[in-house]
DRENSE-235007 format. One line per 2 residues: number of its first residue (from 1); their letters; for each residue y, x, z of N, C-alpha, C. Coordinates in nm, 4 decimals. Example, Ala and Ser with C-alpha at 12.3 -4.5 7.8 and 13.67 -1.06 7.14 Angstrom:
2
1 = as = -0.5690:1.3190:0.7800:-0.4500:1.2300:0.7800:-0.3300:1.3200:0.7800 | -0.2250:1.2850:0.7080:-0.1060:1.3670:0.7140:0.0030:1.2900:0.7870
! end
This chain:
216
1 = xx = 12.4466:6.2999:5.3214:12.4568:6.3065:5.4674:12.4773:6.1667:5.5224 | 12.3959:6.1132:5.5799:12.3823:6.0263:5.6997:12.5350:5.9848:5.7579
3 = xx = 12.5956:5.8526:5.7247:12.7204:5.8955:5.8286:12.7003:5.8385:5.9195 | 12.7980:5.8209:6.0661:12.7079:5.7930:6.2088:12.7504:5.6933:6.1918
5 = xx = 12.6679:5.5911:6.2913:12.6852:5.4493:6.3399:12.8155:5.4251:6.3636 | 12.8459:5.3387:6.3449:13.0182:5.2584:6.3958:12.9576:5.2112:6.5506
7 = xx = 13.0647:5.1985:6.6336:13.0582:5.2004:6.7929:13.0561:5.0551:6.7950 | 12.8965:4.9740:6.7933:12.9353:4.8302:6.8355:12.8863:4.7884:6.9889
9 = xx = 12.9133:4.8776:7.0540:12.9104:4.8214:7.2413:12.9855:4.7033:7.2756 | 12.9189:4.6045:7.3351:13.0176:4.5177:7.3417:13.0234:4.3893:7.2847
11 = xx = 12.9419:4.4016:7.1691:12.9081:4.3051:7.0887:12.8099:4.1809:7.1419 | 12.7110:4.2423:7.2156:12.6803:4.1429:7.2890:12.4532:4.1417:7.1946
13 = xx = 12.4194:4.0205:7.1367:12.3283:4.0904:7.0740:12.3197:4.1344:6.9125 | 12.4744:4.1547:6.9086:12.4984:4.1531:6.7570:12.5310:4.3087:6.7708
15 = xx = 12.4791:4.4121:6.8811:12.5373:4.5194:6.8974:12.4099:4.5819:6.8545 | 12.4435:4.6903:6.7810:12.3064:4.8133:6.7122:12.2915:4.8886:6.7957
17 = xx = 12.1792:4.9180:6.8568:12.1618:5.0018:7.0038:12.1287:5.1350:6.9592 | 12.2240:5.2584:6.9579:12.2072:5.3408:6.9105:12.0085:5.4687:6.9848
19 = xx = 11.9750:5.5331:6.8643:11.8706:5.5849:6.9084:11.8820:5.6494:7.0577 | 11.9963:5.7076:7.0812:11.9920:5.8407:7.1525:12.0126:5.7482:7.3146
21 = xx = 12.0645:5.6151:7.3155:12.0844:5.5566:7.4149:11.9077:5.5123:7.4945 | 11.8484:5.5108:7.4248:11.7186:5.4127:7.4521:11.6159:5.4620:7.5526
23 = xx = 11.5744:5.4265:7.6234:11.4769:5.4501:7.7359:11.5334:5.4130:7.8539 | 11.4038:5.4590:7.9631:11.4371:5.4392:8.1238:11.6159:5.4526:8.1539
25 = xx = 11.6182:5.3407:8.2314:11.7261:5.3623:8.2932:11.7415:5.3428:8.4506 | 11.7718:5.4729:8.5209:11.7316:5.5028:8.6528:11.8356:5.4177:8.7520
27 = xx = 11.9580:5.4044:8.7085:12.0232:5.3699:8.7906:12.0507:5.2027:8.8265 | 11.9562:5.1538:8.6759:11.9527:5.0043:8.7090:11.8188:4.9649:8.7364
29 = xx = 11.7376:5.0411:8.7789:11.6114:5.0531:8.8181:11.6489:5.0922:9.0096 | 11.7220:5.1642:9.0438:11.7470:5.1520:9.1632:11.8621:5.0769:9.2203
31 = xx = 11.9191:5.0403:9.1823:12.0380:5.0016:9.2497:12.0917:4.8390:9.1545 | 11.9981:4.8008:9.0544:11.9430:4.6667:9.0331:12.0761:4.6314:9.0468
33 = xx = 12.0919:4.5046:9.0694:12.1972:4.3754:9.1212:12.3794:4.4384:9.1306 | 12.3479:4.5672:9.1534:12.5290:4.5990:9.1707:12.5213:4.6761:9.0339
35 = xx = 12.3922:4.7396:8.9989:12.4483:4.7750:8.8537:12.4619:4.6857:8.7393 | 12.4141:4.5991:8.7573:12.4255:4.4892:8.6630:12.5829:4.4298:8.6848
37 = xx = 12.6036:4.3835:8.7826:12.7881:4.3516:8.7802:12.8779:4.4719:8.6956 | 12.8438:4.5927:8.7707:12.9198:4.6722:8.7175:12.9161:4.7058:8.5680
39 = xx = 12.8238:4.7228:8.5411:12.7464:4.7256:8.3775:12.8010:4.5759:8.2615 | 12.8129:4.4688:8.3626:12.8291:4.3119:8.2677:12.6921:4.2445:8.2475
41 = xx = 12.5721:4.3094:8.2517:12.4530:4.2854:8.2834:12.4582:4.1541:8.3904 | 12.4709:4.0494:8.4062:12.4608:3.9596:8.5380:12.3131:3.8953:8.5151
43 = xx = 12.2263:3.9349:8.4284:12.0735:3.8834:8.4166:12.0335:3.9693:8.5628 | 12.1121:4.0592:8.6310:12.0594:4.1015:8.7124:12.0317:4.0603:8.8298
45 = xx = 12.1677:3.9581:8.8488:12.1220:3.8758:8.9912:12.0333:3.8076:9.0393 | 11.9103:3.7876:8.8907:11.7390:3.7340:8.9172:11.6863:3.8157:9.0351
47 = xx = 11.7797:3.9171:9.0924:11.7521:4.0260:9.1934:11.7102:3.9145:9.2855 | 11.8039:3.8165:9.3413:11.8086:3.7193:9.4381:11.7146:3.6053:9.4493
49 = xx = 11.6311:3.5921:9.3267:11.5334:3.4483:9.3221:11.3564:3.5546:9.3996 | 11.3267:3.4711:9.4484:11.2016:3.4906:9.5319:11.1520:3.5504:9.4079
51 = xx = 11.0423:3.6222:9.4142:10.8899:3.6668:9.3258:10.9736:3.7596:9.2487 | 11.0771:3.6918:9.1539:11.1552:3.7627:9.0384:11.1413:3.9173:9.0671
53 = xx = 11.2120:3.9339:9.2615:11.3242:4.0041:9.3003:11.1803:4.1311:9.2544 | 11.0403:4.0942:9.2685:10.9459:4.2336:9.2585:10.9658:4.2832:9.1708
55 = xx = 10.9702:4.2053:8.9734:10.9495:4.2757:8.8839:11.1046:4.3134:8.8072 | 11.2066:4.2504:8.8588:11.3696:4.2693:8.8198:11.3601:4.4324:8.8060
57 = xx = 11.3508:4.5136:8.9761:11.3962:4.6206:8.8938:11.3281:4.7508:8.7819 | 11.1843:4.6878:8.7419:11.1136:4.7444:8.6187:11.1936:4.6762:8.4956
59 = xx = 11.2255:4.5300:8.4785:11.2983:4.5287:8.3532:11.4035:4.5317:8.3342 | 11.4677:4.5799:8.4883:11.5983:4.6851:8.4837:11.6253:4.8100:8.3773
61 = xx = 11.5490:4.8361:8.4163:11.5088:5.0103:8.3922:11.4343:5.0106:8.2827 | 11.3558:4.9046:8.2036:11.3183:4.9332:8.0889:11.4353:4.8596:7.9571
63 = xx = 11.4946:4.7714:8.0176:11.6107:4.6999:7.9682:11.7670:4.7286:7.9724 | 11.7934:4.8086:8.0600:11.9289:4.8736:8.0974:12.0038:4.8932:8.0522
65 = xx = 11.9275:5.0095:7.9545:12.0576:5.0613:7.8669:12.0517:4.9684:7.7312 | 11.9670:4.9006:7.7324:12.0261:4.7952:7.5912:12.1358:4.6938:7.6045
67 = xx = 12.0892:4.6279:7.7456:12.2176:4.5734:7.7997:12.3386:4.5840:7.8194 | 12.3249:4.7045:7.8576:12.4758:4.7448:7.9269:12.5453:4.7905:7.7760
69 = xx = 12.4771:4.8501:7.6787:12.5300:4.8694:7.5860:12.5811:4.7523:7.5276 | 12.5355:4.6440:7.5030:12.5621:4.4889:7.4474:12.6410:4.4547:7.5365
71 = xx = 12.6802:4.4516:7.6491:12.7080:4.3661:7.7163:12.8997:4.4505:7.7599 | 12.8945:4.5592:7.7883:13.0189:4.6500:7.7877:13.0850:4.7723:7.6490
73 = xx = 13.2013:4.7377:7.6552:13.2603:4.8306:7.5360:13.2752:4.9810:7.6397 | 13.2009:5.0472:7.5429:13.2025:5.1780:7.5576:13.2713:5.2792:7.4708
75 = xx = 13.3494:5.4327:7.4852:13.3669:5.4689:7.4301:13.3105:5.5146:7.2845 | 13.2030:5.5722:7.3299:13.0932:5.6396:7.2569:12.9686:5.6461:7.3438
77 = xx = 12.8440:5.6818:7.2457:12.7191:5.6934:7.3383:12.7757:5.8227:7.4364 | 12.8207:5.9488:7.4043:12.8551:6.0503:7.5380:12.8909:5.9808:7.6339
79 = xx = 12.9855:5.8794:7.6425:13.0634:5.8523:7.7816:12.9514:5.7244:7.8394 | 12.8874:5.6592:7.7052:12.7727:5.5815:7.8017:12.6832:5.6724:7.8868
81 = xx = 12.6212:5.7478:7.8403:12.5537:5.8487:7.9090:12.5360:5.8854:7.9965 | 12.6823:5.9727:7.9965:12.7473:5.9817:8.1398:12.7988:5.8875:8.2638
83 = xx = 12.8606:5.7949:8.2081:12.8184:5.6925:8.3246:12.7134:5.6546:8.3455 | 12.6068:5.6392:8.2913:12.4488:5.5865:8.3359:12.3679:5.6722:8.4103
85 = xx = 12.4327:5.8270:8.3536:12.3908:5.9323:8.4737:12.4234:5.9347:8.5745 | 12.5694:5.9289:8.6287:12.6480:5.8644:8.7169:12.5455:5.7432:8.8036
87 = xx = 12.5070:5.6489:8.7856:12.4650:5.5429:8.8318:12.3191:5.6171:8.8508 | 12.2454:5.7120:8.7968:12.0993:5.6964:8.8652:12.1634:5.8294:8.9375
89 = xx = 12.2143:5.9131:8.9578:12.2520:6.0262:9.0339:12.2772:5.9373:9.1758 | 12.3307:5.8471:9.1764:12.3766:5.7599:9.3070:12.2689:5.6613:9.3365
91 = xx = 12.1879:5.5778:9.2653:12.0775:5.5334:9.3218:11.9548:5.6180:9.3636 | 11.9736:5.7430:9.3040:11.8785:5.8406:9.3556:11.8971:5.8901:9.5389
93 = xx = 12.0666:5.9301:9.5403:12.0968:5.9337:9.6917:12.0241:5.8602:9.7658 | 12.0495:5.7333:9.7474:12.0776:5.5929:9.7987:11.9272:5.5885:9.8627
95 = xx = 11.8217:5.5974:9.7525:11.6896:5.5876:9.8213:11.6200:5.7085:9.8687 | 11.6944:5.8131:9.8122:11.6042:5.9578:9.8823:11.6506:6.0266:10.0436
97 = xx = 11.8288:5.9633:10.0244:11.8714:6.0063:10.1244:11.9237:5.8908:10.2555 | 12.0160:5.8286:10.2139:12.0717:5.6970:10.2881:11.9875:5.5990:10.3152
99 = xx = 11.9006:5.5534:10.2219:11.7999:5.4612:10.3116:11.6647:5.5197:10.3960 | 11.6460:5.5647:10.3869:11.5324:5.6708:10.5097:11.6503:5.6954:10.5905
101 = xx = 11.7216:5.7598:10.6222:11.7982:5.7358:10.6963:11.8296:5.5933:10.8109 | 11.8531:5.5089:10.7172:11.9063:5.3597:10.7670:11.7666:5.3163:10.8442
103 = xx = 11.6266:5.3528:10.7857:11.5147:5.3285:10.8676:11.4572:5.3901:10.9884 | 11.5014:5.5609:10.9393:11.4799:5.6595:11.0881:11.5747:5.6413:11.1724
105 = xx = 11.6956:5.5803:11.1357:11.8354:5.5649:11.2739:11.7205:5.4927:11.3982 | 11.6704:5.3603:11.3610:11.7096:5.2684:11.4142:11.5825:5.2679:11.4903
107 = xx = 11.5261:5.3721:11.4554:11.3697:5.3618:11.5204:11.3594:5.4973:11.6066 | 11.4550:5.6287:11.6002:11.4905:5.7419:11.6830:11.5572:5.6993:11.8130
109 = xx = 11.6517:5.5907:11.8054:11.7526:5.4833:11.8501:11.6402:5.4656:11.9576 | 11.5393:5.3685:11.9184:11.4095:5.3205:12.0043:11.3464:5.3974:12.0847
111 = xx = 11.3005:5.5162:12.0055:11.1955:5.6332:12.0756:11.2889:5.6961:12.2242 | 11.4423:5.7144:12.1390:11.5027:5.8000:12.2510:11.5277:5.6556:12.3774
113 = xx = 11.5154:5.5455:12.4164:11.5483:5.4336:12.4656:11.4841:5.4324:12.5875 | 11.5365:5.4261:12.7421:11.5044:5.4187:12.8916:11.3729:5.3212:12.8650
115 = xx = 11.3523:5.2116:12.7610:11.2375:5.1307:12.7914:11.1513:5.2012:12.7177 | 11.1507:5.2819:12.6331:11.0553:5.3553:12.5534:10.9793:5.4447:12.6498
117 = xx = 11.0841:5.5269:12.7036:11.0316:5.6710:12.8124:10.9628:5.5813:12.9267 | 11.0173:5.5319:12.9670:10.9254:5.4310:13.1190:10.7850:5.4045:13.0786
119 = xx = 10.7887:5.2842:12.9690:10.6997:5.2534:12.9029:10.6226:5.3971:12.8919 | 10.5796:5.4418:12.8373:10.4912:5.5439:12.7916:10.4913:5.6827:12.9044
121 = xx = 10.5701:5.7217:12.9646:10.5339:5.7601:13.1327:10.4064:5.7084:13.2134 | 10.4544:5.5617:13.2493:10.3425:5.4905:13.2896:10.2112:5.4689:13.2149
123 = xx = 10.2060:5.4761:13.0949:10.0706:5.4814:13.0167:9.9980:5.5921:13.0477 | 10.0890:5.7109:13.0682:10.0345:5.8530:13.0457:9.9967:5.8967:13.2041
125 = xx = 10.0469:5.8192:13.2382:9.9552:5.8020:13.4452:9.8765:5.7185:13.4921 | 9.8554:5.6419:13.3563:9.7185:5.5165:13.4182:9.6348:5.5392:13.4134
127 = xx = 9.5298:5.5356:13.5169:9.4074:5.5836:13.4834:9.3085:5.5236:13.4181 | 9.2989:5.4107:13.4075:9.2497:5.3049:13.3401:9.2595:5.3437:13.2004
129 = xx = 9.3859:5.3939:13.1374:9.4288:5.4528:12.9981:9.3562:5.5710:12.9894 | 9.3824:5.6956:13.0801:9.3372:5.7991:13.0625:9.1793:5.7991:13.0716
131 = xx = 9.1049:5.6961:13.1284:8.9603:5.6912:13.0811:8.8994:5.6372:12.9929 | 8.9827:5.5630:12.9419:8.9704:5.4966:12.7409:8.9789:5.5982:12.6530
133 = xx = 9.1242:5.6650:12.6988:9.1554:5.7175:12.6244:9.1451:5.8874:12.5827 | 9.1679:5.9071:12.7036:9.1056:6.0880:12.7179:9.2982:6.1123:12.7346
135 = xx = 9.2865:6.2318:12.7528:9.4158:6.3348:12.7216:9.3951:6.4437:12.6623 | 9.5346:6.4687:12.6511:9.6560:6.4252:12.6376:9.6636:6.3090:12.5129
137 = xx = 9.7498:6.2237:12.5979:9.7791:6.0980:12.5078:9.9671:6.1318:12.4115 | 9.9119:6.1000:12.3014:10.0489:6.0947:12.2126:10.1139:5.9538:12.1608
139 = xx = 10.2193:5.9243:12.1481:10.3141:5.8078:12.0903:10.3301:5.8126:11.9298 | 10.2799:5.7215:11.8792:10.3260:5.7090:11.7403:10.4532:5.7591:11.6931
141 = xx = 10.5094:5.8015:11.5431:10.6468:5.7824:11.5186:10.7265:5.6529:11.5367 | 10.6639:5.5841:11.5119:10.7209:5.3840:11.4460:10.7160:5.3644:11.5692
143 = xx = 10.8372:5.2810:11.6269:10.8674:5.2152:11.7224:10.9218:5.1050:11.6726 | 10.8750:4.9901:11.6709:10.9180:4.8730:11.6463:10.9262:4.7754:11.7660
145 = xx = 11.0454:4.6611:11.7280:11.0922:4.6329:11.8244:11.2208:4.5749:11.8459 | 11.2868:4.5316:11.9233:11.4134:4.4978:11.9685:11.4642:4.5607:12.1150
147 = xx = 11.5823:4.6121:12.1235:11.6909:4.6209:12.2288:11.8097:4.5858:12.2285 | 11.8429:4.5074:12.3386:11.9506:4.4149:12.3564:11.9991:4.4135:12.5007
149 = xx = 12.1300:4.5187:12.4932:12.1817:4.5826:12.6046:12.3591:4.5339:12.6360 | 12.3778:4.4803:12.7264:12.4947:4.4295:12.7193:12.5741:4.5099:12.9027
151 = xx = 12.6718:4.5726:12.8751:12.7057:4.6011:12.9841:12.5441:4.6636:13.1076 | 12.5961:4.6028:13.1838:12.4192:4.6704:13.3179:12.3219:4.6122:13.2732
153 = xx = 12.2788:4.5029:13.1703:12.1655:4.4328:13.1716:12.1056:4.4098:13.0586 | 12.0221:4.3638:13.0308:11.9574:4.3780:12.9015:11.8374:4.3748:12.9064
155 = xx = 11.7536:4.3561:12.7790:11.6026:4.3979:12.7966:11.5896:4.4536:12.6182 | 11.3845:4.4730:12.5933:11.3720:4.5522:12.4947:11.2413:4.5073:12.4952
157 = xx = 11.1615:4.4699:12.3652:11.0404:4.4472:12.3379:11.0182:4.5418:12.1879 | 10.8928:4.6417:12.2662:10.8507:4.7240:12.1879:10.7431:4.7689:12.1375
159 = xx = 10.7042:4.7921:12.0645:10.5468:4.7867:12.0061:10.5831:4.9349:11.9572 | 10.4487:5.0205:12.0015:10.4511:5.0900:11.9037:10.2974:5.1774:11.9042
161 = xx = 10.2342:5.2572:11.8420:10.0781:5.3054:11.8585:10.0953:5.4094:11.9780 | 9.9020:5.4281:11.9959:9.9489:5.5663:12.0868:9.7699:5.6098:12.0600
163 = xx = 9.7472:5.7600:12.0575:9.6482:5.8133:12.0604:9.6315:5.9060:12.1353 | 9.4881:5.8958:12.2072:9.4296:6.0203:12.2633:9.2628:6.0551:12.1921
165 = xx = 9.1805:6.1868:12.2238:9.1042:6.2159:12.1912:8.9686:6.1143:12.1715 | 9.0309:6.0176:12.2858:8.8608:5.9599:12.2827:8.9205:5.7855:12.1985
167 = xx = 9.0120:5.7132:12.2105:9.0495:5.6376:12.1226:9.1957:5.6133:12.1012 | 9.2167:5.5099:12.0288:9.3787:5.4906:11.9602:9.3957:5.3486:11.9950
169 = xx = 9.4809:5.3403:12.0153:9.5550:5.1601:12.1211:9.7387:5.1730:12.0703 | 9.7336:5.0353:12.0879:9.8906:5.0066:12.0319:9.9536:4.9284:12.1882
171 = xx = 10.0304:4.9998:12.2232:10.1452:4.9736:12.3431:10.2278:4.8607:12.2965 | 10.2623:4.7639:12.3934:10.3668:4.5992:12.3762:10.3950:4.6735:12.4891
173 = xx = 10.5240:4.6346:12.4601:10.6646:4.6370:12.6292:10.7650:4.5420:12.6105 | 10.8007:4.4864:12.7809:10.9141:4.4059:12.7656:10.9518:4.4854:12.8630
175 = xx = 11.0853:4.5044:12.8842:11.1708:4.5453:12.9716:11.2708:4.4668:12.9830 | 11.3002:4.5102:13.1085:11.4696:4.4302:13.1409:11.5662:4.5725:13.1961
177 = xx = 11.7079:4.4907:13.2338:11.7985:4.6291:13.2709:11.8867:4.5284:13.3649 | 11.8398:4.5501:13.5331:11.9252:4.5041:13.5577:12.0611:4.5789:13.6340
179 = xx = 12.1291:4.5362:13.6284:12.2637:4.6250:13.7692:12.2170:4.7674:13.6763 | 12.2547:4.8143:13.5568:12.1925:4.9430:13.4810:12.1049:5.0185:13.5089
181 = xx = 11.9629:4.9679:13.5849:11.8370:5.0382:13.5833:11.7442:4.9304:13.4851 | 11.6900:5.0218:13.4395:11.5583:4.9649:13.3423:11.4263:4.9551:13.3923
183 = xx = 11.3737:4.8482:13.4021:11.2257:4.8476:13.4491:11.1187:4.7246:13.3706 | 10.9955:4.7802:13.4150:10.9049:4.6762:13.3010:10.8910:4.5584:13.3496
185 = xx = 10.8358:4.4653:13.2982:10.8255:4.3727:13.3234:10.7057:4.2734:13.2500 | 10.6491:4.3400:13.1505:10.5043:4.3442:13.0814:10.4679:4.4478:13.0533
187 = xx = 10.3368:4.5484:13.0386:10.3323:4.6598:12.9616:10.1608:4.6634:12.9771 | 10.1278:4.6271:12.8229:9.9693:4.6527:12.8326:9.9465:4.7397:12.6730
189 = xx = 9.8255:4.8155:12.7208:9.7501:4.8704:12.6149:9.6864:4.8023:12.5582 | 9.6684:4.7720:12.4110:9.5490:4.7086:12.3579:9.4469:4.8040:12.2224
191 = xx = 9.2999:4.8268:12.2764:9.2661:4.9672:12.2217:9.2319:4.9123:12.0825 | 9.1451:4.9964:12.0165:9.0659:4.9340:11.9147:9.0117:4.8407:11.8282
193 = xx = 8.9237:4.8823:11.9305:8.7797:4.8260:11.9899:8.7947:4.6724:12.0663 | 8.9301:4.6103:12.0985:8.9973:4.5245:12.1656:8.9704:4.5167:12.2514
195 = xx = 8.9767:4.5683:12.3567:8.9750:4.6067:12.4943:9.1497:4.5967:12.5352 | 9.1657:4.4735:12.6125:9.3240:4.5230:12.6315:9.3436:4.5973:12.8312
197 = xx = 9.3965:4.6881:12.8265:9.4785:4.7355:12.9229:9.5752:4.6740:13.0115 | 9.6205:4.6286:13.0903:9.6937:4.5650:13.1364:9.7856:4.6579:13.2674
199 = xx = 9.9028:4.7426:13.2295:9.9661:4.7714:13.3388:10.0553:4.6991:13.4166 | 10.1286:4.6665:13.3723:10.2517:4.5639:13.4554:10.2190:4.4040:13.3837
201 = xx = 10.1478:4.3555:13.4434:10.1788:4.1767:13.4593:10.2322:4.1744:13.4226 | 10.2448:4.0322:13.3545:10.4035:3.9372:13.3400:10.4628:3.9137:13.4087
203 = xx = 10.3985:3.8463:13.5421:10.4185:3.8045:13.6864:10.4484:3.8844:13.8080 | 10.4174:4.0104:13.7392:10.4342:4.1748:13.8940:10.5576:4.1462:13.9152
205 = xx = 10.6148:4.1146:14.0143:10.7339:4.1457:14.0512:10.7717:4.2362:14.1550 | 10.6617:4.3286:14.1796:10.7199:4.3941:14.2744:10.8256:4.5737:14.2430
207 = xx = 10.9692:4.5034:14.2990:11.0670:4.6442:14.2493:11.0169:4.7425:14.3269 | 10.9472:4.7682:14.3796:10.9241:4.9005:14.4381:10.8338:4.9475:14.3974
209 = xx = 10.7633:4.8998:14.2922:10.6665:4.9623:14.2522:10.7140:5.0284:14.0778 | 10.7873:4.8984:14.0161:10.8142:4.8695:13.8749:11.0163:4.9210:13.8803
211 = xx = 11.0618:4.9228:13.9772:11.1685:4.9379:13.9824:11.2497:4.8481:13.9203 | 11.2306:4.7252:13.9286:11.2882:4.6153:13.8656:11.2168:4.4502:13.9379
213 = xx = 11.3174:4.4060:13.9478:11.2976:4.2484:13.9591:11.3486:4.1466:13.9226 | 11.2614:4.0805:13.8542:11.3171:3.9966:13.7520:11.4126:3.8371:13.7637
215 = xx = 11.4840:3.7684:13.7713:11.5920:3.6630:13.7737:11.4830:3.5715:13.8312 | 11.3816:3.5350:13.7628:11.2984:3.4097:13.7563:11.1707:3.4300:13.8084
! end
């Protein structure tokens, strides 16, 4: 009878990497750079050098568990295991749940935003748009962009697509917010086909039309 391996974790590369440890490892394949601290792994912080940072976390994950085994004293392979399950159970969250998240916040944030609704109101009453474009006209998901709201004032530059039946054009907006009303202050369609749209000037200043007038 075979007797089992003696426990050399820890050893560094003088450590025998047991069979049952070997393959993919998920959690230093997602979560890269903090599993490597935690692990003793610090080859991981190549996370941080330009180009590296693409192929780090494949020889994460094909390298992982040899490392972490060499590199930390472990009880036994069970309790390595289990912590390494531990670590891809949580980088799995991390990218299936919390980061889609961290990307849909900030762009729902946008869509639901006084310069978003104005913006795209006025598209959906131009006629100039509605004969490019046909109706009913729809708004992309992706709103990209900036808003920067301080007390009554503020503005917001936003890009985002828009389609109707007869073509597809990508919406630019600047807005401002002054005394806490929001109004445009650029807003053009640009289609395809490059044909750009032009609703609000740079230069329109008229608040009774745009509900806003600008400082300068």
């Amino acid at each position: 009878m075979d007797e089992p391996l003696q426990n050399t974790s820890g050893q560094g590369k003088n450590a025998e990497i047991p069979a049952e440890i070997r393959g993919w490892n998920w959690g230093a394949f997602f979560l890269n750079w903090i599993w490597g601290i935690a692990n003793g792994s610090f080859i991981a912080l190549l996370m941080f050098v330009p180009l590296l940072n693409f192929i780090m976390p494949f020889i994460l994950g094909a390298k992982g568990n040899q490392w972490a085994w060499q590199n930390r004293i472990w009880r036994d392979t069970a309790h390595f295991k289990s912590v390494q399950r531990k670590w891809a159970v949580a980088g799995l969250i991390i990218f299936v749940v919390i980061l889609p998240s961290c990307i849909s916040l900030p762009i729902t944030m946008m869509r639901s935003s006084e310069a978003f609704k104005i913006s795209f109101a006025a598209i959906q009453e131009n006629p100039a748009v509605i004969q490019a474009m046909g109706e009913p006209l729809s708004a992309g998901w992706f709103v990209t962009g900036s808003i920067n709201s301080s007390g009554p004032n503020g503005s917001a530059a936003l890009n985002y697509s828009i389609s109707g039946p007869k073509a597809e054009g990508k919406a630019n907006v600047y807005a401002n917010k002054f005394g806490g009303q929001w109004g445009l202050h650029t807003l053009n369609v640009i289609l395809a086909n490059g044909q750009v749209i032009w609703l609000v000037p740079a230069k329109q200043t008229n608040a009774s039309q745009h509900n806003f007038s600008p400082s300068n």
